[in-house]
N, C-alpha and C positions, 0 to 999 in steps of 0.2 A: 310198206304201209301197213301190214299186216292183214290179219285174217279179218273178215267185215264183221260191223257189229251185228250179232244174230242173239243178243240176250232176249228173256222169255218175262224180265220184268212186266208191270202193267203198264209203265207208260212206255217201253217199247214195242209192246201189243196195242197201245191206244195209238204209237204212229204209225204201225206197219197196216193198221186200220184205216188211219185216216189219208196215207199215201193210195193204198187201194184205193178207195172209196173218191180222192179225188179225179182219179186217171178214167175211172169207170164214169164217173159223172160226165168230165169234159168229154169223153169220146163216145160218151151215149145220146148228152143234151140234145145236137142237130138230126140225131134219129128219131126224137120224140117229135120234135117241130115239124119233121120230116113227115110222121105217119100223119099229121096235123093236116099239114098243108098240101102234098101232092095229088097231083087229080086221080079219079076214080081209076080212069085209064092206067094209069102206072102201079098203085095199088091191086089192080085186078092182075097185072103181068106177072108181077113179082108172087103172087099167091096162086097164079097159076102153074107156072116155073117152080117154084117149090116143091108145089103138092105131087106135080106128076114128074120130078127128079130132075129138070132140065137146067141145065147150067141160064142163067139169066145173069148177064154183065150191061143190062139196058142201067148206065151209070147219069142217066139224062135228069133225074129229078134230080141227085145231086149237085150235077152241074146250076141249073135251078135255084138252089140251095146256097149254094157257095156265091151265087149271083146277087140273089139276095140281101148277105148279111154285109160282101166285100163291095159291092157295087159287078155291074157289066163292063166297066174300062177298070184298066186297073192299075195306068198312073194318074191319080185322083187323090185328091188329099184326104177324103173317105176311106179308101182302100189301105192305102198309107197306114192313116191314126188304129185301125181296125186290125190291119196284122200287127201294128206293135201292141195292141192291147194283147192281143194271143202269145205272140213271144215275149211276153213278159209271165203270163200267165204258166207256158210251158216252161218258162226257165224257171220258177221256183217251183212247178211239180218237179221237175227232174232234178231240180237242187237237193229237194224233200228227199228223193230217193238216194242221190247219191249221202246225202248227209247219213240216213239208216243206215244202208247198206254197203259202203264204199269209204269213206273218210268223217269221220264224226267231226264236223267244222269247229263247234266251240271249244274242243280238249284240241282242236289245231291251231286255233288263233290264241289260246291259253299258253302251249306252246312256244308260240311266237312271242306274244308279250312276256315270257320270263326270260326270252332272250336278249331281247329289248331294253328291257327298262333299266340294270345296272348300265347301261351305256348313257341314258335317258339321266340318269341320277350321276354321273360322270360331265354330260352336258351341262346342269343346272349346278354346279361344282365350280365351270367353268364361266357361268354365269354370274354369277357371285362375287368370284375374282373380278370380272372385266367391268361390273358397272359400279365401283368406286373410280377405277382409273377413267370411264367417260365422266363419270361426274365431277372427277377432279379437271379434266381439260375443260370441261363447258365453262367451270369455273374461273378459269385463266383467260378465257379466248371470249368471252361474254360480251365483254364490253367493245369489243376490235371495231373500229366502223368499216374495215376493209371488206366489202360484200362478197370475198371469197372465202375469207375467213368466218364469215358469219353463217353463208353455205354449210360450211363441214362442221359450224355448230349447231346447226340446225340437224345435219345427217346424225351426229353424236346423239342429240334426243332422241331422233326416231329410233337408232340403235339400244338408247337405254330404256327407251321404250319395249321394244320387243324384246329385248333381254328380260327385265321382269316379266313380261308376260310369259313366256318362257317357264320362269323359275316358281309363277303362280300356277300356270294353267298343263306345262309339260308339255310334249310335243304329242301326235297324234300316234294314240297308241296302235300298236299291232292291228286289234279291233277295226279300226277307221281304218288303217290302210286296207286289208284283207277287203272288208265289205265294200272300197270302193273299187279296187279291181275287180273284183266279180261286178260288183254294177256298172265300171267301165267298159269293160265286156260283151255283158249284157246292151248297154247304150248304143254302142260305135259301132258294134261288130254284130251283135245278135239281131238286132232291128231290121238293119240294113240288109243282112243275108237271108233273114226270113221275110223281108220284103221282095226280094228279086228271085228268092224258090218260090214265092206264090204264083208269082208268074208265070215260072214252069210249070207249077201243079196246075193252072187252070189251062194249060195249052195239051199239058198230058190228061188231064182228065177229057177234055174234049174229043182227046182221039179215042181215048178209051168207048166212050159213048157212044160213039160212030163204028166201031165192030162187034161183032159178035164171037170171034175166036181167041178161044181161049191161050194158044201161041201169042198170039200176036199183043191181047194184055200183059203174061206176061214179059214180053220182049219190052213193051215200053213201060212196065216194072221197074224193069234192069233198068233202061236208059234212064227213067226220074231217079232211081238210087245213084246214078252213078254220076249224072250234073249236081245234084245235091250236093254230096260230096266232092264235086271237084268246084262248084262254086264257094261251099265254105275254104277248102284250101286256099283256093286263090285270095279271095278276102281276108280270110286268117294273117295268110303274107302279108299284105297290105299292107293290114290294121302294126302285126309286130315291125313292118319297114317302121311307117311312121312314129311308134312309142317305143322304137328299141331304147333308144335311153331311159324311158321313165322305167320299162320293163327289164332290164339288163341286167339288174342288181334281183327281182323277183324271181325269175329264171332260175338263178344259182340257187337263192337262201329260201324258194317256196316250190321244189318241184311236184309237190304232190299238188298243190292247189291249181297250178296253172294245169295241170293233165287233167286238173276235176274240172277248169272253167271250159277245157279245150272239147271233154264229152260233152258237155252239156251244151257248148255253144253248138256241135257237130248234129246233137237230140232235137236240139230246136230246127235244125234246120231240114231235119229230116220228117220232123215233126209237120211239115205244112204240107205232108203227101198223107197223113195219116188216116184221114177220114177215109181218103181212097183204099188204102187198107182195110180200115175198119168195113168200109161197104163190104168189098170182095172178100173178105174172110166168113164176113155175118152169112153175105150170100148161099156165096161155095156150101162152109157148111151145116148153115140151115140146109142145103139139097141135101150132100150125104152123109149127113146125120142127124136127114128128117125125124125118124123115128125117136133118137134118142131124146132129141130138142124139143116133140112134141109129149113125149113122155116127162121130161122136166118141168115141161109147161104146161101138162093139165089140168096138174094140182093146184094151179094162178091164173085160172082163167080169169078171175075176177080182178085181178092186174093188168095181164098182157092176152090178150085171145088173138092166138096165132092165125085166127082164120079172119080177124076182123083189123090186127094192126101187123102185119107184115112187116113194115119197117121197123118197127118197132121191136121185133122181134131180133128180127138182123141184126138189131144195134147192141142188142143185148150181147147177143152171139158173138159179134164180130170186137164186141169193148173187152168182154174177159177174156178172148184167144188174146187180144194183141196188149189187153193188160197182164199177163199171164207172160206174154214172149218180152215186153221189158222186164220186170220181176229177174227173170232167168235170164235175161241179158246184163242188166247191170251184177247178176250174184256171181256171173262169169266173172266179169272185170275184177268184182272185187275180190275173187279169189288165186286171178293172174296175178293180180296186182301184190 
């Protein structure tokens, strides 16, 4: 695939801009609603926990939070339409990024359609030949009263139908194909899998909320990483049993694409624990690296006052750690790759 695109153009500084800026937005938004809406009591914890260095994993507003926006039951046609709003949203951030950083999509489907289309013009060749010879049989067999005959005259039009259309309209180029496997993707497999990691995310955040040792979050760290990822396997499976034929032929002739649809389906899926990241990172280290945090943030008090929105703060902290740890995660890949 080669080395990723890293040019210093302006418009690949105005997307490596606007890929930051969206990742920080989404994983900052529900910290701002956050310092908004939680009560005095959890606001005072987390600013006390701070200021005197103590690890605070009270993850209960959140819980809260995620209650709010997904519902409290969470096979509900609510919760349903709400995560796929999100896995849609996080698959084309992480589209955005893989397309900067990883495989430039349109010089790939540009690709694919120059391969394409002398076949495509090879086709409408063959088109050309075949509908004088249906127009000459409909000719002959028109008038038959035998209703079997009149059958295969009737199939003959539809055929010389779709053959011009064909010869006018062309077949669906690279473009179409390409965009609707990533959106088939996205549809069948992505929805579905970041519908049923929510459920784990609201089961692991819940226990998270109920301790206080720092072991034991991150033990069930591990465990939400590690059902994530063995949930998307299995459904990945699934999804290629059932479309190995429509898939069988992309496999061979588009392997970089399916390995970009396969991270990115794998992102999202991992993506429906991330706010839980984003808390515990913001938290941790806001504690130790009170000083620093509070020195970055003096000069904004009149933005973010660390002593007045706490969460707010976290979100900030906790959106550039873990927009910062993608960044270097995909600049990995696309330098293995």
């Amino acid at each position: 695939m080669g080395a990723p695109n890293l040019g210093v153009s302006l418009i690949d500084l105005l997307q490596d801009i606007l890929v930051i800026a969206s990742f920080l937005g989404v994983l900052y938004a529900p910290f701002h609603y956050l310092d908004k809406y939680a009560s005095a009591q959890a606001k005072a914890k987390a600013r006390i926990a701070i200021r005197a260095g103590q690890s605070n994993t009270d993850t209960k507003p959140l819980v809260s939070l995620l209650e709010s926006f997904f519902g409290p039951k969470h096979f509900t046609i609510r919760c349903f339409a709400r995560s796929a709003v999100m896995s849609f949203v996080f698959t084309f951030l992480f589209l955005g990024m893989v397309d900067r950083y990883v495989l430039d999509l349109p010089a790939y489907v540009g690709r694919y359609d120059a391969r394409i289309n002398p076949a495509e013009e090879k086709l409408r060749e063959a088109m050309r030949i075949l509908i004088p010879v249906q127009e000459e049989l409909i000719e002959k067999l028109k008038d038959s009263k035998d209703p079997e005959v009149r059958a295969e005259v009737e199939k003959l039009k539809l055929g010389r139908e779709r053959a011009q259309e064909l010869i006018d309209e062309g077949m669906s180029h690279g473009t179409y194909v390409l965009v609707w496997m990533i959106l088939s993707v996205t549809i069948l497999l992505n929805i579905v899998c970041d519908y049923f990691a929510l459920g784990k995310t609201r089961i692991i955040l819940k226990r998270i909320s109920a301790t206080q040792s720092s072991l034991a979050i991150s033990g069930y760290l591990v465990v939400d990483l590690i059902f994530a990822v063995l949930l998307w396997f299995l459904l990945t499976l699934l999804f290629l049993y059932l479309n190995l034929h429509a898939f069988s032929a992309w496999l061979k002739e588009t392997p970089d694409l399916v390995s970009v649809t396969a991270i990115v389906s794998l992102a999202t899926t991992i993506a429906t624990s991330i706010w839980i990241y984003t808390f515990l990172a913001g938290t941790f280290l806001s504690i130790y690296l009170r000083r620093t945090v509070n020195l970055l943030l003096r000069g904004t008090t009149w933005l973010v006052d660390p002593e007045e929105h706490t969460f707010k703060v976290i979100g900030i902290v906790g959106s550039v750690a873990i927009t910062v740890l993608l960044a270097v995660s995909f600049l990995i890949i696309a330098w293995a790759r």
